[in-house]
C-alpha positions as CSV (number, residue, x, y, z in Angstrom):
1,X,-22.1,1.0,14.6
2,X,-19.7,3.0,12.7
3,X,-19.3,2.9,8.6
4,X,-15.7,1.5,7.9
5,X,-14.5,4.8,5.9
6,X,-16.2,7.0,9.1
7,X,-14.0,5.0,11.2
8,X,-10.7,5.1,9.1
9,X,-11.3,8.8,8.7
10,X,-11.0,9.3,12.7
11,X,-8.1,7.5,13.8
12,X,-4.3,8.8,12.3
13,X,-1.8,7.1,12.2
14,X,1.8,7.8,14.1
15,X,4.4,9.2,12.1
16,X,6.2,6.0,12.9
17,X,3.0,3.9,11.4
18,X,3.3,6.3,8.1
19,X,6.8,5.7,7.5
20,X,6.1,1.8,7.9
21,X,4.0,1.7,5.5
22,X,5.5,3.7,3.6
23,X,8.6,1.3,3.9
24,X,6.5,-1.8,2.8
25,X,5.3,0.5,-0.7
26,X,8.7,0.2,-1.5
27,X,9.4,-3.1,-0.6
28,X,6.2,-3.7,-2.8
29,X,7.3,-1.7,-5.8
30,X,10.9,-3.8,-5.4
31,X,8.8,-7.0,-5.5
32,X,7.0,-5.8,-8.5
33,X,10.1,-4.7,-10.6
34,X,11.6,-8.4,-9.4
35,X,8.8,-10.3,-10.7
36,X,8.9,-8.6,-14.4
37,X,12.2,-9.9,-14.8
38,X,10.4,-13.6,-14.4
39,X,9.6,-16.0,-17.3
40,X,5.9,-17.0,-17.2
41,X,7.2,-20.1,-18.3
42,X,9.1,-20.6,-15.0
43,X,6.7,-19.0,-12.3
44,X,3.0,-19.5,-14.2
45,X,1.0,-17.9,-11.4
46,X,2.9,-15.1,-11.6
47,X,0.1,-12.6,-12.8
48,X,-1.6,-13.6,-9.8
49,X,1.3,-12.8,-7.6
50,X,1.6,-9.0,-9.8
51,X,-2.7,-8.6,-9.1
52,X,-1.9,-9.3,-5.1
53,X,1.0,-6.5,-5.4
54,X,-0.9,-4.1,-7.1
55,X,-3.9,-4.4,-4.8
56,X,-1.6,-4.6,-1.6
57,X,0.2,-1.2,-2.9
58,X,-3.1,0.4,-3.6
59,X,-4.5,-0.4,0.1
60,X,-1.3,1.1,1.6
61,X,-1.3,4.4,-0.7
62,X,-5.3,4.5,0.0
63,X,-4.3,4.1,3.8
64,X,-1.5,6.8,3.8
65,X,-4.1,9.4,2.1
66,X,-7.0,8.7,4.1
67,X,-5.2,9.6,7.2
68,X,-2.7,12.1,6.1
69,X,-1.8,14.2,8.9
70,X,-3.5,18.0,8.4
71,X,-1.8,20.4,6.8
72,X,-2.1,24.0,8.2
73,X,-2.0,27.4,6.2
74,X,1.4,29.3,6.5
């Protein structure tokens, strides 16, 4: 059976997959700047809500990297 990172490092993903995620980082980072406009008083789980954003953009950025189309010499 295959290690997970052996397996993410074999498959790429379509242009079209890249730009979707890339799409949802931004919606991500949008959600993030929203929620810092929040009053803890109001929305008390919100650091919980800011620690599932962070580790949701993280996974994305570590997915766009780990299959980063190659990039040849000019």
């Amino acid at each position: 059976m295959w290690k997970d990172t052996a397996a993410r490092k074999m498959m790429r993903l379509t242009r079209v997959e890249r730009e979707k995620i890339t799409d949802t980082v931004l919606k991500i980072q949008s959600a993030r700047a929203s929620l810092e406009e929040f009053d803890e008083q109001k929305l008390p789980e919100i650091a919980e809500m800011q620690d599932c954003l962070d580790d949701a953009d993280k996974s994305l950025r570590q997915a766009l990297r780990s299959t980063a189309p190659k990039q040849t010499p000019e």
